[in-house]
N, C-alpha and C positions, 0 to 999 in steps of 0.2 A: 552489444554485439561481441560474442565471443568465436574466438577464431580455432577451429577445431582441427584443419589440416597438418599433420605432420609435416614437415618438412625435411630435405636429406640430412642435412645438418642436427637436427635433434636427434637420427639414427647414430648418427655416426658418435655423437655427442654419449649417447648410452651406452655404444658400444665402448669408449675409452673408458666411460667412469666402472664398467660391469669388471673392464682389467683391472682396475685399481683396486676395485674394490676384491675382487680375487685374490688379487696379489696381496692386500693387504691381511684380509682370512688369512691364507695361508704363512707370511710373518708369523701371525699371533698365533700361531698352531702348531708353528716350529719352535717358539720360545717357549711355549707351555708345555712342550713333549721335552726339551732341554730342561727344563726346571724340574717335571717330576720326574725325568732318567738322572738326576745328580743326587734329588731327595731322597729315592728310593735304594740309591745306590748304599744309603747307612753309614758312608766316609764320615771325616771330620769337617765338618761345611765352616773355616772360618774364615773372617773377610779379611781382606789389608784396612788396619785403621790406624795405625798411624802408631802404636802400639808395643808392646813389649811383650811378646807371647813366648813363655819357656817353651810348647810345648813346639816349637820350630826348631830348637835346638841339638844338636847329633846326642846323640843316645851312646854315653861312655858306659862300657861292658865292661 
C-alpha cells in the first residue's frame, strides 16, 4: 500500500529546498562570472605562496 497524498509539510518542504537550491545556482554563477572577469582581465594572476617573488618589488628608475 503505497501512500500517494501530498501532504502540507512536503509543499512547504519543496518549497525551502527550491530556495536553496536557487540560492545555491546562483553562488556558483557569481564565482564563475568572478573567475572568468579576472582571467579575461590578462593582469598578472599570482597567488600568495609563501614565496619569494621579485616581481612584487618597486621598480627603481
Amino acid at each position: 500500500m503505497t501512500i500517494r497524498a501530498t501532504h502540507e509539510i512536503h509543499k512547504r518542504r519543496f518549497s525551502r529546498n527550491l530556495g536553496v537550491g536557487v540560492t545555491l545556482v546562483a553562488f556558483i554563477v557569481l564565482v564563475f562570472g568572478l573567475t572568468i572577469a579576472k582571467v579575461q582581465s590578462g593582469g598578472t594572476i599570482q597567488a600568495y605562496d609563501h614565496t619569494y617573488r621579485p616581481a612584487l618589488l618597486p621598480q627603481d628608475d
